[in-house]
N, C-alpha and C positions, 0 to 999 in steps of 0.2 A: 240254422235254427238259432234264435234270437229270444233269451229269457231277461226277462227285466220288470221292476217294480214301480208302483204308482199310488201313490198317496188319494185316497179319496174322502172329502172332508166336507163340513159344513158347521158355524158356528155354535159356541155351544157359550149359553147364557147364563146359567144356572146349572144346580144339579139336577132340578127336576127335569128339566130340557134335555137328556139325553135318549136318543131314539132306540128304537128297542134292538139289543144287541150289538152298536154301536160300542166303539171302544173311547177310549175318554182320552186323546191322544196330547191335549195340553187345558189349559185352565182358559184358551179361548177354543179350542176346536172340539169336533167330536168327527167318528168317521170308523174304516177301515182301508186295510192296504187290497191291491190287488197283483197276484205276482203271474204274466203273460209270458207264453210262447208262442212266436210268429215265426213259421216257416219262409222262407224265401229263397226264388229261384237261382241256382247258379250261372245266369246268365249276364247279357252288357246290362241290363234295366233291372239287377237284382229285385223281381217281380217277385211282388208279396202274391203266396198261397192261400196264406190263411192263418188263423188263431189252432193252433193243435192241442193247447191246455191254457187253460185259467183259474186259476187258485186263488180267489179270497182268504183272505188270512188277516188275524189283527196278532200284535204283541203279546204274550201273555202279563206284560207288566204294565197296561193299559187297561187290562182288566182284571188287575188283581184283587180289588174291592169287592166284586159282585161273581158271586158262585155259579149264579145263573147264565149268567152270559159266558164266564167259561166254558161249560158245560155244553150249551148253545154250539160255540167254536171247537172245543173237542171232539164231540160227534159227528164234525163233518170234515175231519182234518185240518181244520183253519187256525189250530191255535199253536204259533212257536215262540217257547220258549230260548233256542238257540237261533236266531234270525236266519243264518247261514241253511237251515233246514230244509227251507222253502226250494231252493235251488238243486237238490239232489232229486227231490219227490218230482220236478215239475222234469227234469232229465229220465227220471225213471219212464214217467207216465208218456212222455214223449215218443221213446224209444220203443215202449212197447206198440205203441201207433203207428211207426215209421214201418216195423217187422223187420223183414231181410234185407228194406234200405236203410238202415239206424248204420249201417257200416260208412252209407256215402255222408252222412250229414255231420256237419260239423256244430259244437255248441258254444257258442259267444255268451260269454258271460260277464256282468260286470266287477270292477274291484273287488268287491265284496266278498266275492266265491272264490278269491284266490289266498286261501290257506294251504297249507299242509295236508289234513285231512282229506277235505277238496281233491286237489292236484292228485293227489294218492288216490283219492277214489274213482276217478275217471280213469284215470291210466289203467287200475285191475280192471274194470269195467270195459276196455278197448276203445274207450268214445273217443272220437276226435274233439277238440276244443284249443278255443282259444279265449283267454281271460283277461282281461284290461288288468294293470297293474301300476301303483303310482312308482315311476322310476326314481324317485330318491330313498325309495324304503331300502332299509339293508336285509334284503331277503334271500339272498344266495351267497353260495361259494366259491371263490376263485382262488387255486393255490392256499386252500387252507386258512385264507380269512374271508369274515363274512364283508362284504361289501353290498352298495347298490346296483341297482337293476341297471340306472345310467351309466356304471362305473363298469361294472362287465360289459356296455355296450360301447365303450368309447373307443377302443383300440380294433373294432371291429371293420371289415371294409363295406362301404354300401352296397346293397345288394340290389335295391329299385328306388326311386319315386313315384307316388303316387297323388294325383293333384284331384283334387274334393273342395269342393263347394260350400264350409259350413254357413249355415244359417243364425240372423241375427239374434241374439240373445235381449229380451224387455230388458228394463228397468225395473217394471213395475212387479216384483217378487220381492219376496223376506230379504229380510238383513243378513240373515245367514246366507241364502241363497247366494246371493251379491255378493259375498266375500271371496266363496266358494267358486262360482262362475261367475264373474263380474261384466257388467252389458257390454256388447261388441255389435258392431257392423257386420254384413255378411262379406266375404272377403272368398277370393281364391287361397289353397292354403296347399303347400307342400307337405307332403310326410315322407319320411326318410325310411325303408324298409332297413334291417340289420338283423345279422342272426348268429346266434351264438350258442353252445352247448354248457351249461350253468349245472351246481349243485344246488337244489331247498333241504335248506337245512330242515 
């Protein structure tokens, strides 16, 4: 199970140019997010099932100005104030769809879901999951200081590789964007599996 978030936007000219319920997400755009769950099979062609939940949702600080359009968003659960929100409600709604196979599925989530909170709340919950995490953060324990995620993993021994195919990254995105993931070729690319038993603080 695969949850992950998408910007949906179109420019915005004026104030009076904003579309009805439409969040006001910068001084050129207007739009809302949409936050997806795609099942996929665990087999060699990890073969997509299908969309199991989709959740519209905008910021609540995108639409702080207008009452109305809150209101719009809160009535239909779309409106978070804590961004990280979106990612438990779309695991709940999941899990109760999956039934007595919510035990075999696993839930991949990005950076973002990897808090404290989070992590806590899956584990009481019994979900299996796995979270991207940027490895220079100092987010764990080792012997009583806190280090990073790459620093707990460096005295580790390899345990696989696995060779993936990513795909070429445009140019043609934000300035942010580009900073953030900057354009590449498509390339064969090594990962290095490692595994270690860590404290979160």
């Amino acid at each position: 199970m695969t949850h992950a978030s998408t910007g949906i936007e179109v420019p915005l000219h004026d104030a009076d140019d904003v579309r009805e319920n439409f969040a006001v997400k910068s001084s050129l755009t207007q739009g809302l997010e949409a936050h997806v769950s795609a099942i996929f099979a665990h087999d060699a062609h990890n073969t997509p099932l299908g969309v199991a939940a989709l959740q519209p949702f905008v910021h609540a600080n995108h639409v702080k100005h207008d009452e109305a359009v809150q209101n719009y968003w809160w009535a239909i659960g779309g409106l978070f104030g804590n961004r990280k929100g979106r990612w438990s409600a779309a695991i709940a709604s999941t899990a109760e769809l999956l039934g007595d196979k919510r035990a075999d599925a696993v839930q991949v989530m990005d950076r973002e879901a990897g808090d404290f909170a989070m992590l806590a709340w899956l584990q009481q919950c019994g979900h299996r999951f796995v979270v991207r995490a940027n490895s220079s953060r100092r987010s764990v324990v080792r012997e009583g200081k806190r280090i990073a995620v790459a620093d707990a993993l460096g005295a580790v021994q390899q345990l696989a590789n696995v060779f993936v195919r990513p795909g070429a990254r445009t140019p043609n995105r934000s300035a942010k964007d580009q900073k953030t993931h900057p354009p590449r070729k498509a390339r064969m690319a090594t990962l290095t599996v490692l595994v270690a038993t860590v404290r979160v603080p």
